[in-house]
DRENTI-764569 format. One record per atom (N, C-alpha, C, CB): x, y, z; residue number from 1; atom name; residue in three letters. Coordinates in Angstrom, 1 decimal, decimal comma. Glycine has a CB too. Layout:
BEGIN
@X:X&Y:Y&Z:Z&pos:NUM&site:CA&code:Ala
...
//
This chain:
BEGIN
@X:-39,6&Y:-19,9&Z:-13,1&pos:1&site:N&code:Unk
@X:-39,3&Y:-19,6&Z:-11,7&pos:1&site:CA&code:Unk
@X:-39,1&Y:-18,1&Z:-11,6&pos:1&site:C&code:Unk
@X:-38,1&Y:-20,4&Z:-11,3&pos:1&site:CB&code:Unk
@X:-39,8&Y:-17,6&Z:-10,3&pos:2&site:N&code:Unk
@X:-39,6&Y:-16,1&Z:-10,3&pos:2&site:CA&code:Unk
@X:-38,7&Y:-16,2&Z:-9,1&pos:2&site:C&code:Unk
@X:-41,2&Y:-15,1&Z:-10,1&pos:2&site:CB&code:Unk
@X:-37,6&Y:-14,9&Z:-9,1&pos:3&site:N&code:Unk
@X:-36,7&Y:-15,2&Z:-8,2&pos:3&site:CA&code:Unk
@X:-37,0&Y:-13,4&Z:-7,4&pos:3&site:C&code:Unk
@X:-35,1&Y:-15,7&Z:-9,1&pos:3&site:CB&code:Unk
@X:-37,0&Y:-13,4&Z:-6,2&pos:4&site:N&code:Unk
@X:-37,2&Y:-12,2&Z:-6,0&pos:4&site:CA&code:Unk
@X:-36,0&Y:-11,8&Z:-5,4&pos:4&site:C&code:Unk
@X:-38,4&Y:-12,0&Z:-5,4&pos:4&site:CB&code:Unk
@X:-36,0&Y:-10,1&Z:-5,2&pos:5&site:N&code:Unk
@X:-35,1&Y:-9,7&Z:-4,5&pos:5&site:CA&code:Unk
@X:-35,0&Y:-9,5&Z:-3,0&pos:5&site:C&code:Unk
@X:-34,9&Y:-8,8&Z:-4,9&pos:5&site:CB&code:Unk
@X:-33,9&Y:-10,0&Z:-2,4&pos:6&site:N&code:Unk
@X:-34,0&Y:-9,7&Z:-0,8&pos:6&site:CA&code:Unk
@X:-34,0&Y:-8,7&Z:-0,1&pos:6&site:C&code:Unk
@X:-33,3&Y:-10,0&Z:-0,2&pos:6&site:CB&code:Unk
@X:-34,4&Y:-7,9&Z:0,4&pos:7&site:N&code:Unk
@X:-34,5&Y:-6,4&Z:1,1&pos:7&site:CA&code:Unk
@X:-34,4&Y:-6,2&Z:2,2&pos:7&site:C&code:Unk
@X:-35,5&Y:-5,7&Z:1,0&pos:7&site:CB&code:Unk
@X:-33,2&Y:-6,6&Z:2,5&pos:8&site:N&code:Unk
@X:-33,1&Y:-6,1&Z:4,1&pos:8&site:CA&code:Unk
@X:-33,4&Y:-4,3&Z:4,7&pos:8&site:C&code:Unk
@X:-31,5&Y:-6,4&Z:4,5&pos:8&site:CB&code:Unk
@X:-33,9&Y:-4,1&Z:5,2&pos:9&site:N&code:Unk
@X:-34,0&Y:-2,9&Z:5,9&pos:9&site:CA&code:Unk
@X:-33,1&Y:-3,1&Z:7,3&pos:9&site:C&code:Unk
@X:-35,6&Y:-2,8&Z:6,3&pos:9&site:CB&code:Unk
@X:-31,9&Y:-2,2&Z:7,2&pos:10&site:N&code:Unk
@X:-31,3&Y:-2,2&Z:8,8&pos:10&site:CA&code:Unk
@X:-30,8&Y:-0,6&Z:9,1&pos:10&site:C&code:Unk
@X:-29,8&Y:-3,4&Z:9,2&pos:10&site:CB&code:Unk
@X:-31,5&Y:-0,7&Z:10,3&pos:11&site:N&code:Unk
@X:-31,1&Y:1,0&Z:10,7&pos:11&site:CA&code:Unk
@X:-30,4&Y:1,5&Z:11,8&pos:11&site:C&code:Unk
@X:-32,2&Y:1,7&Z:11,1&pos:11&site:CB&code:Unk
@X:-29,4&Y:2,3&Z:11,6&pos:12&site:N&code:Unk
@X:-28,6&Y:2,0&Z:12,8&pos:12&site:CA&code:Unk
@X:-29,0&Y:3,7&Z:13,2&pos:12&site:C&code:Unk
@X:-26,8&Y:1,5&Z:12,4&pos:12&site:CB&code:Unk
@X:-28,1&Y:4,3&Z:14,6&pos:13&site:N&code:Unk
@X:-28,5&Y:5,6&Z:14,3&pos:13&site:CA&code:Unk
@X:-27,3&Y:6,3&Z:15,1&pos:13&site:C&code:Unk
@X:-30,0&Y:6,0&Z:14,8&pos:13&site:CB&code:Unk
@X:-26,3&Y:7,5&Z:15,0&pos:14&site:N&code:Unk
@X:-24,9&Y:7,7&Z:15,7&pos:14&site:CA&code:Unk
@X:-25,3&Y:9,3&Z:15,6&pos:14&site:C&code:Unk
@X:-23,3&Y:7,0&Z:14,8&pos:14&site:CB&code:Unk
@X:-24,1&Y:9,8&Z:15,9&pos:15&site:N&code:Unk
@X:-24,2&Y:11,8&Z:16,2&pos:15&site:CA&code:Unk
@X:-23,5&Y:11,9&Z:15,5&pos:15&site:C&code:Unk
@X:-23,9&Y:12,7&Z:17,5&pos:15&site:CB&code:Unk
@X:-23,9&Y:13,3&Z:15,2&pos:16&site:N&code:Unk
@X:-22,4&Y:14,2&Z:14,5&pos:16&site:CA&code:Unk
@X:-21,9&Y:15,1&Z:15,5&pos:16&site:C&code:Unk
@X:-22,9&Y:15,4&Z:13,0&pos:16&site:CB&code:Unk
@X:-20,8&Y:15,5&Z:16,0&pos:17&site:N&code:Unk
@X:-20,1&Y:15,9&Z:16,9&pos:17&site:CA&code:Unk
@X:-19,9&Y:17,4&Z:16,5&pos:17&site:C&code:Unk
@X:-18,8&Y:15,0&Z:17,1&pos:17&site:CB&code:Unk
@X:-19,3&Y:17,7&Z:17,3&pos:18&site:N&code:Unk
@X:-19,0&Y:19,4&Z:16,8&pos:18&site:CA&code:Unk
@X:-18,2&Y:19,8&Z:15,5&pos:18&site:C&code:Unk
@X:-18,1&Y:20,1&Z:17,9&pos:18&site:CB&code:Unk
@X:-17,3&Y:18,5&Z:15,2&pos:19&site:N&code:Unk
@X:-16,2&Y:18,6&Z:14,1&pos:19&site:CA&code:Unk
@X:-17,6&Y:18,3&Z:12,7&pos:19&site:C&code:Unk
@X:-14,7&Y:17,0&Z:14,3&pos:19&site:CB&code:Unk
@X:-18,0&Y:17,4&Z:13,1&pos:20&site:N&code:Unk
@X:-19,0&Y:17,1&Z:12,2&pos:20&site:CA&code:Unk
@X:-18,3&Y:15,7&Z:11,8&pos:20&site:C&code:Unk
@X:-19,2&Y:18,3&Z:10,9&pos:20&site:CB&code:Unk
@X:-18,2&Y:14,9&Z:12,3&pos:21&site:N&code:Unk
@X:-17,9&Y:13,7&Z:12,8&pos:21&site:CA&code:Unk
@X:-18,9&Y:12,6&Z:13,3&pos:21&site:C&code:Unk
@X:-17,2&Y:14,0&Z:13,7&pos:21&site:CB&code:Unk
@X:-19,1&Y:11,3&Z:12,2&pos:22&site:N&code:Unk
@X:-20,2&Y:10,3&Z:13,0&pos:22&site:CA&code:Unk
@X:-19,3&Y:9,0&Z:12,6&pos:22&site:C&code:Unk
@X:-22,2&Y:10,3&Z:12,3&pos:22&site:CB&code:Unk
@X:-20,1&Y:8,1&Z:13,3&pos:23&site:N&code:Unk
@X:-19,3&Y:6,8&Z:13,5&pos:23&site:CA&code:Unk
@X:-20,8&Y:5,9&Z:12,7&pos:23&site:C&code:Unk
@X:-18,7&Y:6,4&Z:15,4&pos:23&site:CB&code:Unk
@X:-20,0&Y:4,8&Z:12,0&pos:24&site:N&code:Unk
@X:-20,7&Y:4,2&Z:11,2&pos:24&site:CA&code:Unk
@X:-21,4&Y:3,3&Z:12,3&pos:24&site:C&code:Unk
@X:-19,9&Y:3,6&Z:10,0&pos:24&site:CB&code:Unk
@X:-22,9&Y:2,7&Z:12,5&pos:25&site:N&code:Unk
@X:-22,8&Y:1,8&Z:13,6&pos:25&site:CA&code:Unk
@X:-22,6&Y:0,7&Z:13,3&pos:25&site:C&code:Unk
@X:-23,8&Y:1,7&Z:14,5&pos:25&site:CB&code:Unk
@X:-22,3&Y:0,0&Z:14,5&pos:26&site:N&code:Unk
@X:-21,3&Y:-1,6&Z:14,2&pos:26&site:CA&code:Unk
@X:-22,6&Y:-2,5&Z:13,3&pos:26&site:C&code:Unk
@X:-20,8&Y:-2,7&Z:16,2&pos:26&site:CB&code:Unk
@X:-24,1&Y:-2,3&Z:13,0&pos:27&site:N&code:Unk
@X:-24,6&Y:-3,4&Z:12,9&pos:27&site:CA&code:Unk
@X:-24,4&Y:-3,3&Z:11,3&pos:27&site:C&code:Unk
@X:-26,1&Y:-3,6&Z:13,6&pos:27&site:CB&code:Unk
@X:-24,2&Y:-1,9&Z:11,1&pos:28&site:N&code:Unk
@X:-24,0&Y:-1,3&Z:9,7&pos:28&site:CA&code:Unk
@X:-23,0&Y:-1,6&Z:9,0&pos:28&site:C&code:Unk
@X:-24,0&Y:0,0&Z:9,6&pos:28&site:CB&code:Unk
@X:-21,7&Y:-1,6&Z:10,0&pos:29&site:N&code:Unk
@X:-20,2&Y:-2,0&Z:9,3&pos:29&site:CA&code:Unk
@X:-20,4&Y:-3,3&Z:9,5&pos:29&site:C&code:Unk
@X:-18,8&Y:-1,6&Z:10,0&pos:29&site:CB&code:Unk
@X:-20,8&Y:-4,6&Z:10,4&pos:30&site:N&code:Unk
@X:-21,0&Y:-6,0&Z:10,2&pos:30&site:CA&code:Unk
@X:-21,0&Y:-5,7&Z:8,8&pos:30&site:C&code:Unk
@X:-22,2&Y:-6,7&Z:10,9&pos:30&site:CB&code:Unk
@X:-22,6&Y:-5,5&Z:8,4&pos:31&site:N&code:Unk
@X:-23,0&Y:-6,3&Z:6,9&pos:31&site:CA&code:Unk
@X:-22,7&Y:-6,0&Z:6,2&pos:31&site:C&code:Unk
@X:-24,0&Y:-6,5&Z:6,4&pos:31&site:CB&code:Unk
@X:-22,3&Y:-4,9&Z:5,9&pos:32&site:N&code:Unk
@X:-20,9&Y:-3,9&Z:5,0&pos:32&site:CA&code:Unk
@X:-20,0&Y:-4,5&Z:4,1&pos:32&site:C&code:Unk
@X:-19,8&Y:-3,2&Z:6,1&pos:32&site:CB&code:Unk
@X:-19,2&Y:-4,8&Z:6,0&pos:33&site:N&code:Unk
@X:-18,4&Y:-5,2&Z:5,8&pos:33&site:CA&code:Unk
@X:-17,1&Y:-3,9&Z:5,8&pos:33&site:C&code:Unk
@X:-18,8&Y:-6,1&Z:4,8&pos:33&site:CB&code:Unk
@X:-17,4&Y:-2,8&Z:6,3&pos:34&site:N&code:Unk
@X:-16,9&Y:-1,4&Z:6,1&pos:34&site:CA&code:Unk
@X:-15,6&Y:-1,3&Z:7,3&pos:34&site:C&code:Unk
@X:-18,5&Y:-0,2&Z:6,4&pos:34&site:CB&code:Unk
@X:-14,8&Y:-0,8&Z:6,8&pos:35&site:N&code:Unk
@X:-13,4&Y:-1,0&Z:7,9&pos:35&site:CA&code:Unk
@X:-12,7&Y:0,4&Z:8,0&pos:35&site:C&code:Unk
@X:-12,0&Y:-2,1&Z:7,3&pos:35&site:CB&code:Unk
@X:-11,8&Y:0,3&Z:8,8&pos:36&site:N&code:Unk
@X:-11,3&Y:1,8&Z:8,8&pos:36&site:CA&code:Unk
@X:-10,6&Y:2,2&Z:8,1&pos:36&site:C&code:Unk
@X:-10,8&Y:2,2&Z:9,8&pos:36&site:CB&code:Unk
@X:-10,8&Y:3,1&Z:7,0&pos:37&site:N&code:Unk
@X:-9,8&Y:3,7&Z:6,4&pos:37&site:CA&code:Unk
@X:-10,6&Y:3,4&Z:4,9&pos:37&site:C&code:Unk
@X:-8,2&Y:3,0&Z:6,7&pos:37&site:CB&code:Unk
@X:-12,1&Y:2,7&Z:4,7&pos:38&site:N&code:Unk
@X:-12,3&Y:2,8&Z:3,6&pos:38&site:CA&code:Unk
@X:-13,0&Y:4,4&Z:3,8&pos:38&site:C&code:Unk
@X:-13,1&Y:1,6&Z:3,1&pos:38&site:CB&code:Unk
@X:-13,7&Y:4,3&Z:2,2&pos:39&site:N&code:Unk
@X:-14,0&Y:5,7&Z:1,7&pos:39&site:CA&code:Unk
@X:-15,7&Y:5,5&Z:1,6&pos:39&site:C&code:Unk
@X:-13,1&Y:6,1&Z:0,1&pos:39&site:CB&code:Unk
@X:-16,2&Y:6,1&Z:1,9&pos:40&site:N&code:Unk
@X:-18,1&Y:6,2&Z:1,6&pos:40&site:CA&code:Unk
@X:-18,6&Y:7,2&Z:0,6&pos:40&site:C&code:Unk
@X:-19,1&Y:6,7&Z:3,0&pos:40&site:CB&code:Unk
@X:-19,2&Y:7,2&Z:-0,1&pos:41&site:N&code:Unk
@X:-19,5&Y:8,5&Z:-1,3&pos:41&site:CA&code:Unk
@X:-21,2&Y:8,7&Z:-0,6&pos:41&site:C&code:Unk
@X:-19,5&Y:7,7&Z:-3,7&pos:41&site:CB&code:Unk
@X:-21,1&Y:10,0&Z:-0,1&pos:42&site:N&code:Unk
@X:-22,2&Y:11,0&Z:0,2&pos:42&site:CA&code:Unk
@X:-23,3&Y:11,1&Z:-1,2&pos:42&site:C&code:Unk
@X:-21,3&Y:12,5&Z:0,6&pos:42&site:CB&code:Unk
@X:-24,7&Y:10,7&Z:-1,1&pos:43&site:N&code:Unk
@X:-25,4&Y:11,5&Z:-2,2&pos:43&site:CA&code:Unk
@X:-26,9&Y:12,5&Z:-1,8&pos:43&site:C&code:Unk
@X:-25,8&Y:10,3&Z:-3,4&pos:43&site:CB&code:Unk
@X:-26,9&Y:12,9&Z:-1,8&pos:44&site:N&code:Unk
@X:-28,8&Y:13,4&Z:-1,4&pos:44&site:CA&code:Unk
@X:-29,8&Y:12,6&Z:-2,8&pos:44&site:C&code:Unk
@X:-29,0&Y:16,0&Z:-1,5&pos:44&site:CB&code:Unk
@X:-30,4&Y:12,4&Z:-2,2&pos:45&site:N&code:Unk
@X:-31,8&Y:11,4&Z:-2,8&pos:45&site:CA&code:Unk
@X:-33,1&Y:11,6&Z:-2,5&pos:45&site:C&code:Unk
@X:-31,8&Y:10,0&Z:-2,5&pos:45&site:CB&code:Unk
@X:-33,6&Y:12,9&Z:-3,3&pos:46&site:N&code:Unk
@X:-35,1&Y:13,2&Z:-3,0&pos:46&site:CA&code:Unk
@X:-35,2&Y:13,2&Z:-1,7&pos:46&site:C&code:Unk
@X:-36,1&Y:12,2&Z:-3,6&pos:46&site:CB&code:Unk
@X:-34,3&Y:14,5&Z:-1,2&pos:47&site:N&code:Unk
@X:-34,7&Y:14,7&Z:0,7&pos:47&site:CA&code:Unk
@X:-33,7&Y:13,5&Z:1,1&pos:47&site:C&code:Unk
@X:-36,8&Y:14,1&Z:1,3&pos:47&site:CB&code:Unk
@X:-33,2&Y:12,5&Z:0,7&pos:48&site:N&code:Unk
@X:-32,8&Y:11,7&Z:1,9&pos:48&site:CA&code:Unk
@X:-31,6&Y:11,5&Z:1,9&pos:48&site:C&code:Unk
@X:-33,4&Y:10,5&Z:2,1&pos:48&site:CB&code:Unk
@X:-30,5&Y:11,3&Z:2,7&pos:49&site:N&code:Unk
@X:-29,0&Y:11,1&Z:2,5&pos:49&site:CA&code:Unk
@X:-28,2&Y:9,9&Z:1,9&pos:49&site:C&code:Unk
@X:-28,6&Y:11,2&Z:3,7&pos:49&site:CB&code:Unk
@X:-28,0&Y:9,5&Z:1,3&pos:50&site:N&code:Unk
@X:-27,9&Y:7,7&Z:0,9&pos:50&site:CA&code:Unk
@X:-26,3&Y:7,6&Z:0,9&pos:50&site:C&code:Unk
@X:-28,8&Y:7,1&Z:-1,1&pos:50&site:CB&code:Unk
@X:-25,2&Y:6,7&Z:1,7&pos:51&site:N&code:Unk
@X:-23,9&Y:6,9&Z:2,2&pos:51&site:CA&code:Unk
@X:-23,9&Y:5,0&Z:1,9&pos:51&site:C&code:Unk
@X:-23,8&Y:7,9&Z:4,0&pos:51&site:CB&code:Unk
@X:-23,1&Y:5,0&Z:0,4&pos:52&site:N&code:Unk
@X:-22,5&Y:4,0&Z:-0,1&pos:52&site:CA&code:Unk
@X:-21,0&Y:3,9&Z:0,4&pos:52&site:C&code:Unk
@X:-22,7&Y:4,2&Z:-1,6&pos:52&site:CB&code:Unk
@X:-20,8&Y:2,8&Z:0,5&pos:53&site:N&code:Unk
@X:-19,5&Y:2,1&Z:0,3&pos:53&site:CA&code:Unk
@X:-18,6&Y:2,5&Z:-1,2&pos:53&site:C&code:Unk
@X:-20,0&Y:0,5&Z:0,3&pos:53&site:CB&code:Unk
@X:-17,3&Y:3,0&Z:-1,6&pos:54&site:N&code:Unk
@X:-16,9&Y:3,1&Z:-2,4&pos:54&site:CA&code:Unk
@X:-16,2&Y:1,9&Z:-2,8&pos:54&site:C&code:Unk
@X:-16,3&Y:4,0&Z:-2,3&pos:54&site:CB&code:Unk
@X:-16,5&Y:1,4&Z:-4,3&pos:55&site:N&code:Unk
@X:-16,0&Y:0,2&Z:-4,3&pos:55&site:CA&code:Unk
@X:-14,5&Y:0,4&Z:-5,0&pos:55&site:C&code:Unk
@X:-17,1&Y:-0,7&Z:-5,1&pos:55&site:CB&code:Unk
@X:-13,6&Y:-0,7&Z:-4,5&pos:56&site:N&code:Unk
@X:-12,6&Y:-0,9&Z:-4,8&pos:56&site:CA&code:Unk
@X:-12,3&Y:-1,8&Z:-6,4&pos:56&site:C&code:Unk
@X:-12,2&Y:-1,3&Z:-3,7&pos:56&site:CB&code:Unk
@X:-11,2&Y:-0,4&Z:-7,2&pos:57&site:N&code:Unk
@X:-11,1&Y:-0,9&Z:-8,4&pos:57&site:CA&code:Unk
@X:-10,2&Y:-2,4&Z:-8,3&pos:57&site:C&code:Unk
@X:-10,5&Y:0,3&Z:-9,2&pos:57&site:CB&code:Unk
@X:-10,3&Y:-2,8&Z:-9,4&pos:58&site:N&code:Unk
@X:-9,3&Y:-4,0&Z:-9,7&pos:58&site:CA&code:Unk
@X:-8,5&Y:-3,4&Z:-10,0&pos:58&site:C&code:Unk
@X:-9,5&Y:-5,1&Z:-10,7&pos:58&site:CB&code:Unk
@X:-6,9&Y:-4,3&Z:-10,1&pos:59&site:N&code:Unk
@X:-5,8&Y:-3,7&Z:-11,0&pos:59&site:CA&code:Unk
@X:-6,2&Y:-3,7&Z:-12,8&pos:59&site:C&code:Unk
@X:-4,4&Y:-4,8&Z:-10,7&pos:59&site:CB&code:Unk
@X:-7,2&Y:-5,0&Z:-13,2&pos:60&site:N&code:Unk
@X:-7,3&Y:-5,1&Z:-14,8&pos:60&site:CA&code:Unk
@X:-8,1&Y:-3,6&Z:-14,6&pos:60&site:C&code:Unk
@X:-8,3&Y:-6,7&Z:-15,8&pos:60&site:CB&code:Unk
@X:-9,2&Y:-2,8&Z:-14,2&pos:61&site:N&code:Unk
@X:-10,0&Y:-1,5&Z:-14,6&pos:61&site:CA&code:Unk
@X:-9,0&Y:-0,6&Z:-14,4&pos:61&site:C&code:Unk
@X:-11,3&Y:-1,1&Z:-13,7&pos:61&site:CB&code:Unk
@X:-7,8&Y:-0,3&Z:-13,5&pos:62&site:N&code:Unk
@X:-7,1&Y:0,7&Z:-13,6&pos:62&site:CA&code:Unk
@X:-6,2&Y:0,3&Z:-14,3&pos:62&site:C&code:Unk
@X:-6,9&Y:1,2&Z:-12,6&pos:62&site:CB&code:Unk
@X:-5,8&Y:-0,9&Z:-14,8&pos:63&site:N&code:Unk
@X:-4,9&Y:-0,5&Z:-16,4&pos:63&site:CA&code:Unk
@X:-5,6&Y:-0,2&Z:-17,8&pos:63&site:C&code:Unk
@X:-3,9&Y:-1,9&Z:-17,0&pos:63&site:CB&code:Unk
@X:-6,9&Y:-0,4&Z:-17,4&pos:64&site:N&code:Unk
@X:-7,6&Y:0,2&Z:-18,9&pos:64&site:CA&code:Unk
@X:-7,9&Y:1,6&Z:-18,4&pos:64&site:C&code:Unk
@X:-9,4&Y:-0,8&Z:-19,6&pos:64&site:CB&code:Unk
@X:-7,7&Y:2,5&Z:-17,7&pos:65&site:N&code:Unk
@X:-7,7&Y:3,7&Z:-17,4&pos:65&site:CA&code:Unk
@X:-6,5&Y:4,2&Z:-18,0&pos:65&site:C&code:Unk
@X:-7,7&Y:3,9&Z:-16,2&pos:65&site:CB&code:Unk
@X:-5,5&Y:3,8&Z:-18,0&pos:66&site:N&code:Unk
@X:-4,3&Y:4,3&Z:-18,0&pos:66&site:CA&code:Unk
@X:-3,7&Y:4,1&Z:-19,5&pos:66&site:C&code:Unk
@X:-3,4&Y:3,8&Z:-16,9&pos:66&site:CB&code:Unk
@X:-4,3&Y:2,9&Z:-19,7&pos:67&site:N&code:Unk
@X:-3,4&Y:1,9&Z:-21,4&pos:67&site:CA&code:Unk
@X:-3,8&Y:3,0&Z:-22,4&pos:67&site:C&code:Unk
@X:-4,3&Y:-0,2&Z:-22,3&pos:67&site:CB&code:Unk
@X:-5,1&Y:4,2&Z:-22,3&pos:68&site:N&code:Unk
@X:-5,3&Y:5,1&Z:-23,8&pos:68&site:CA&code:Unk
@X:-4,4&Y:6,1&Z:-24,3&pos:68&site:C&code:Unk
@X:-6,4&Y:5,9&Z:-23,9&pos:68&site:CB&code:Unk
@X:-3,4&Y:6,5&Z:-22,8&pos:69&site:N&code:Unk
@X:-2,7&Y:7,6&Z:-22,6&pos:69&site:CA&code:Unk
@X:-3,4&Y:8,8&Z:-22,5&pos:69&site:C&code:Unk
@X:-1,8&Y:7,6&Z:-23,5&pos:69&site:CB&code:Unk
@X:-2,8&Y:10,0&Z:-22,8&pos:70&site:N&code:Unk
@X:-3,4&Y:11,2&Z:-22,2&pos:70&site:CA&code:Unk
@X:-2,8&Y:12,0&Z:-20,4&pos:70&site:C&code:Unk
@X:-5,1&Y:10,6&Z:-22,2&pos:70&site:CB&code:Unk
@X:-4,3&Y:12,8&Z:-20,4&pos:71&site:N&code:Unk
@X:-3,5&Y:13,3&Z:-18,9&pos:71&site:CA&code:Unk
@X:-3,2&Y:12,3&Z:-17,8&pos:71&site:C&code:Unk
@X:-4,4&Y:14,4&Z:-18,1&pos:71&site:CB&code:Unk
@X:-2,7&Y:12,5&Z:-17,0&pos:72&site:N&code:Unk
@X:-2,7&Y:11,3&Z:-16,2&pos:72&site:CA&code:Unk
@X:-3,1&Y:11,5&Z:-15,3&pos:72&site:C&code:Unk
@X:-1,8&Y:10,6&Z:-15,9&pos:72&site:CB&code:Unk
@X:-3,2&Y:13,1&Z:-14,6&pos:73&site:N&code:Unk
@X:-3,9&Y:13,7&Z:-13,9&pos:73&site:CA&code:Unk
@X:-5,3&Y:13,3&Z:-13,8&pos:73&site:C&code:Unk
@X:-3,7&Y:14,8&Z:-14,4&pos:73&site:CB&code:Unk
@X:-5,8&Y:14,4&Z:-14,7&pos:74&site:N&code:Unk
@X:-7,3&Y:14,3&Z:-14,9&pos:74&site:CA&code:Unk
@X:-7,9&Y:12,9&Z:-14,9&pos:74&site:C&code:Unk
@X:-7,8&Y:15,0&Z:-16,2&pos:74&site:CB&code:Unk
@X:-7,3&Y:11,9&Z:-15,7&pos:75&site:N&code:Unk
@X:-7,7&Y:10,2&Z:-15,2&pos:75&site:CA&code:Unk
@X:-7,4&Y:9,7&Z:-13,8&pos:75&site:C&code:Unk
@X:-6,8&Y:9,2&Z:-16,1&pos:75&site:CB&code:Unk
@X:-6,8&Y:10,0&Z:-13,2&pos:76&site:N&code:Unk
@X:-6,2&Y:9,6&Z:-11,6&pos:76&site:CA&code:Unk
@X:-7,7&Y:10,7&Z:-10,8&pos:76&site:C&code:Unk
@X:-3,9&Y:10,6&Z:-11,1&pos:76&site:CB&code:Unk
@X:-8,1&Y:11,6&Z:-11,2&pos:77&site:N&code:Unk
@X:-9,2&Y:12,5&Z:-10,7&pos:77&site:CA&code:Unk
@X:-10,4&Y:11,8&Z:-10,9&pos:77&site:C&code:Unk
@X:-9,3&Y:13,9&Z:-11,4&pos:77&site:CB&code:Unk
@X:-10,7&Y:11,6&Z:-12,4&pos:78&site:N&code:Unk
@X:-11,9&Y:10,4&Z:-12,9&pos:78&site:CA&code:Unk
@X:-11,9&Y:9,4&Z:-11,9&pos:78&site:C&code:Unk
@X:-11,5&Y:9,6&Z:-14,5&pos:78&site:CB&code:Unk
@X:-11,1&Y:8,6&Z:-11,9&pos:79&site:N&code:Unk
@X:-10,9&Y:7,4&Z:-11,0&pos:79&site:CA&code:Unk
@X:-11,2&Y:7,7&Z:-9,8&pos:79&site:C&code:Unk
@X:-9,7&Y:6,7&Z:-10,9&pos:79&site:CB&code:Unk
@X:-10,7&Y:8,7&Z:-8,6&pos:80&site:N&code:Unk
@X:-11,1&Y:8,9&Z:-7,6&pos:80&site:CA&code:Unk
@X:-12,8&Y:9,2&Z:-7,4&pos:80&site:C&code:Unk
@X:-10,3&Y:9,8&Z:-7,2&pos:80&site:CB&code:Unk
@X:-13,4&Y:9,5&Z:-8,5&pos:81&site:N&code:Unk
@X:-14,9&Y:9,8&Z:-8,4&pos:81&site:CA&code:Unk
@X:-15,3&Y:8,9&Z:-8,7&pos:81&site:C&code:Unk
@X:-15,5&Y:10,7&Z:-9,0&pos:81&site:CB&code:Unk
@X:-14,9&Y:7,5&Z:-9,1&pos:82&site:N&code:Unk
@X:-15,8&Y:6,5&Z:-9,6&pos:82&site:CA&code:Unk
@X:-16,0&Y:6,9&Z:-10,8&pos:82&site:C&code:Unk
@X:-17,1&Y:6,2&Z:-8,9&pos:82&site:CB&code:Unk
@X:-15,7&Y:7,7&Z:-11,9&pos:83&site:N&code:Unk
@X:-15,8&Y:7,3&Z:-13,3&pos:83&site:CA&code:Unk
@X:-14,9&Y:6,7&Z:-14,0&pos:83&site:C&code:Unk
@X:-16,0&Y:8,0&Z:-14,0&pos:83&site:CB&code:Unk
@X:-15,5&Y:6,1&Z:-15,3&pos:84&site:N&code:Unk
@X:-14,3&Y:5,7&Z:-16,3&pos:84&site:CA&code:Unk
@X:-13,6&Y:6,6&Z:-17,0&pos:84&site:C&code:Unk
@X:-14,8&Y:5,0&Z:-17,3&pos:84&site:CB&code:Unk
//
């Protein structure tokens, strides 16, 4: 059995304001699922802008951050970028 992948295409389209300020559109935060106060990570992609959802750690991934010891800094920094 071949299972394929689903591909939704949805396009929404908003302004950037003078601040440099845009609003996510609603059809975009529906399927998201995107709320206020989460975080989006910006990337450029061959010309094009691609604006992920930041995913939220568990508590078990941020105690294996912390259980090796070391800086706690520079790991609290790691973790804000999405690495391990």
């Amino acid at each position: 059995m071949v299972l394929k992948a689903l591909i939704v295409c949805m396009q929404g389209e908003s302004r950037v304001s003078k601040g440099y300020l845009t609003v996510v559109p609603k059809s975009i935060r529906s399927v998201t699922k995107i709320s206020a106060g989460d975080r989006l990570t910006w990337t450029l992609e061959g010309g094009r802008i691609v604006v992920v959802p930041r995913r939220v750690r568990s508590i078990n991934e941020l105690n294996g951050l912390i259980s090796h010891g070391g800086d706690a800094v520079s790991d609290k920094r790691r973790a804000q970028r999405g690495q391990q």
